[in-house]
N, C-alpha and C positions, 0 to 999 in steps of 0.2 A: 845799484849794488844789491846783490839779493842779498835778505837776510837768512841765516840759518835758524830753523825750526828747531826746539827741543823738544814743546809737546806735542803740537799738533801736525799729523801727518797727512797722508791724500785723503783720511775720510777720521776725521775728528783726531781727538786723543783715545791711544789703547791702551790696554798693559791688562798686569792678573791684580783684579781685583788685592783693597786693600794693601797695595803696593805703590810705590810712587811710579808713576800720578795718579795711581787710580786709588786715591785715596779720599775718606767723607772732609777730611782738611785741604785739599784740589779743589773736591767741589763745590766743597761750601767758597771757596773764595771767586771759582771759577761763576760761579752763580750771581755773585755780587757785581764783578764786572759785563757778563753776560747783561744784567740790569742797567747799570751804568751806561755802558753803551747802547744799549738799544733805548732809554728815556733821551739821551744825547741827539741819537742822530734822528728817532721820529719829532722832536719837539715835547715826550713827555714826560712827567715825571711827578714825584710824587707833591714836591711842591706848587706842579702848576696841578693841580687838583686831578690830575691824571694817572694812575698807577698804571706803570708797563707791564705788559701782560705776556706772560711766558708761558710755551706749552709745552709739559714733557709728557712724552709715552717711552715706551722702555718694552723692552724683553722679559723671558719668563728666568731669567738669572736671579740664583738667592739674591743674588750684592745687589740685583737693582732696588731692592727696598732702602739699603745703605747710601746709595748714591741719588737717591733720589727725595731723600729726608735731609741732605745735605746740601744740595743743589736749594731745594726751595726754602733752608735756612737761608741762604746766600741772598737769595731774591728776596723773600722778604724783607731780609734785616735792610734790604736797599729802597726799600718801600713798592717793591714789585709787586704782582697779583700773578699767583701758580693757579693755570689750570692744568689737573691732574689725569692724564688720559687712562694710566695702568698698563696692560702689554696691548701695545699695538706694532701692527708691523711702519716700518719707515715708510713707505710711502703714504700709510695716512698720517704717521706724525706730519710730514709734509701737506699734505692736501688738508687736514684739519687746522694748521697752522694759519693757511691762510681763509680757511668757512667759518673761522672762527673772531678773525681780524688780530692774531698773534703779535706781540711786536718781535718776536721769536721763536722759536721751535727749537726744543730738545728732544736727541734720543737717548738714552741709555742703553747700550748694545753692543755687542762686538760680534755682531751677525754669525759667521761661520765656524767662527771659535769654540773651541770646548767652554764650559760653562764656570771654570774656574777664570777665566778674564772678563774685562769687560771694557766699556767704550761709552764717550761720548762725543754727540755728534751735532752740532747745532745747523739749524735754518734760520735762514734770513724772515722775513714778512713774507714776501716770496716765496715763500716755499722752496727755495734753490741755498745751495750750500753759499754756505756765508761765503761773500768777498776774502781772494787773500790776505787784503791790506787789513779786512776788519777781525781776523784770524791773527794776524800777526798783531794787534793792537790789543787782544784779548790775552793773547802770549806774555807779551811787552808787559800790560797792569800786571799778571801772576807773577811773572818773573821779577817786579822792581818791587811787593808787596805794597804799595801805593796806597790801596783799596782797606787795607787790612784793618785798619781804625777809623775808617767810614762806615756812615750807619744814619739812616732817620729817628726819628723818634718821636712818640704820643699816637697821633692818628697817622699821620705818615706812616706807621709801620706797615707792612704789603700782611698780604693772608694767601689761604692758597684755598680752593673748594676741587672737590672731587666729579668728574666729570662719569656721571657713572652709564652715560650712553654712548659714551664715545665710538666704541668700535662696530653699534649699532647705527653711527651716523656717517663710518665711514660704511661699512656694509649698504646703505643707502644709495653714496657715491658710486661705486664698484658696478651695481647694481644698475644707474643710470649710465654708465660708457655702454651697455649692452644697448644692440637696437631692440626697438619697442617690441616690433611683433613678431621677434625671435626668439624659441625658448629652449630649454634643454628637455622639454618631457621625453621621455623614455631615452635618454640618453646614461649609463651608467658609465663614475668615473669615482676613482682612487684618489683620494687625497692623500700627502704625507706633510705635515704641517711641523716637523721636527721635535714637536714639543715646546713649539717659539710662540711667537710673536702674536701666529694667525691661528692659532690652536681654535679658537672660535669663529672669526670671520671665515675664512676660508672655505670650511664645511658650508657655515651657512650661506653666505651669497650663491654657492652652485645650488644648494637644494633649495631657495626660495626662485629660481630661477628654474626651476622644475625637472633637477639632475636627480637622479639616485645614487647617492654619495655613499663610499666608505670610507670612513675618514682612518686614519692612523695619526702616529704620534700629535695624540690632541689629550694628553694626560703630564700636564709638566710637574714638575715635583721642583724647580729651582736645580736641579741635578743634570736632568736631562736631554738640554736643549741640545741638537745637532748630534747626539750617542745613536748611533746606528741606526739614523734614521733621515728623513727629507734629504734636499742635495747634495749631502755627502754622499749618502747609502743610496742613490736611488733603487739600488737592485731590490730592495725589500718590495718598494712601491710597483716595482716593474713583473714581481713574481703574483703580487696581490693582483694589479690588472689580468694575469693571464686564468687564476685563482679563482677569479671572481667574473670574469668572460664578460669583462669590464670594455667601454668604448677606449678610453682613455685613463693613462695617470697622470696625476701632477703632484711634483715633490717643489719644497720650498726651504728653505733653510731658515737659519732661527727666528732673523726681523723678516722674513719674506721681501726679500729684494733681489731676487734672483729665483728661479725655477728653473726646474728640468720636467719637458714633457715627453711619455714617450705613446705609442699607439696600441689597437689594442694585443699585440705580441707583446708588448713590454718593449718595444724596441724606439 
């Protein structure tokens, strides 16, 4: 029998921020079972002397500061350990998820969206979208409130530390899928980074790989993510190529998981 979903859809839970469910009382609870189950099905937890270790990175969205102070209340209060990534795009919450030995991954994000909604999107250890069954068990604790007067306490209590190289350690990654003695020198290329996720990686990995980048939407204000710019807009990124007698552009959208490339007509 399938069961019917309320919060969670084909790519996390959405909605406009500070609304239900996207609300810091979702996440804070939604955090606590995220803990819960992941100490359950790896073996650890806070009383076998092991705190579960959760990683969130998030988008450049005001709210994610909201949802993301709330989430790692959840986890700590459950005796988790938050490591803090800041904006990163999804596919290194994913791939740092697992370089880092995760018992989970968070995103914070509603990728394509205007910047008034927002999203959360969890990984497995794997680095792969959580199982349905373990999706609908995260559902199932929110929905029955179960969790809600659970909690460790003394040293059990979780913490969180700030990971302040993160997106320098996925730029590392990015960096290594290139082969060795292939470089970008004299190659010029357009970036359009939306204002997200990759506002910093992006630029950087092309230009430590020896491109001549012009970056755009890499000034986020919390306001701006995906406004008239990266793969929404590509045409801005595709006039800049022609602009700038550029080889190539790439546009990306907020968490960078999806691009648009075009050549150097902009087309």
């Amino acid at each position: 029998m399938t069961t019917t979903r309320k919060l969670f859809g084909t790519d996390g839970i959405r909605g406009v921020a500070n609304q239900h469910p996207m609300t810091p009382e979702v996440a804070l609870r939604l955090g606590k079972a995220i803990t819960y189950v992941a100490a359950r099905r790896s073996g650890h937890g806070a009383a076998q002397g092991r705190k579960p270790r959760i990683l969130i990175g998030k988008d450049t969205r005001l709210s994610g500061y909201m949802l993301e102070t709330a989430l790692s209340a959840g986890i700590c209060a459950m005796g988790g350990r938050v490591l803090l990534c800041g904006p990163l795009p999804t596919p290194g919450v994913a791939q740092l998820t697992v370089s880092m030995r995760a018992d989970a991954g968070v995103v914070i994000s509603a990728s394509h969206n205007p910047y008034a909604d927002n999203g959360i999107k969890i990984f497995a250890h794997d680095g792969y979208k959580l199982p349905d069954d373990v999706e609908a068990e995260l559902e199932a604790l929110l929905e029955s409130h179960e969790l809600d007067d659970a909690r460790v306490s003394g040293s059990q209590i979780g913490g969180a530390v700030r990971i302040e190289e993160a997106w320098g350690r996925y730029l590392v990654f990015c960096k290594s899928t290139f082969p060795d003695r292939l470089t970008l020198d004299g190659v010029k290329i357009v970036v359009d980074a939306a204002h997200g996720a990759a506002y910093r990686v992006a630029p950087a990995v092309l230009e430590e790989l020896g491109a001549t980048v012009y970056p755009l939407g890499v000034k986020p204000n919390g306001r701006n993510i995906n406004h008239r710019a990266g793969a929404l807009h590509p045409e801005h990124m595709a006039h800049e190529v022609v602009k700038r007698k550029a080889h190539l552009g790439i546009a990306l959208d907020g968490d960078a998981d999806r691009v648009i490339i075009v050549d150097e007509k902009g087309k």
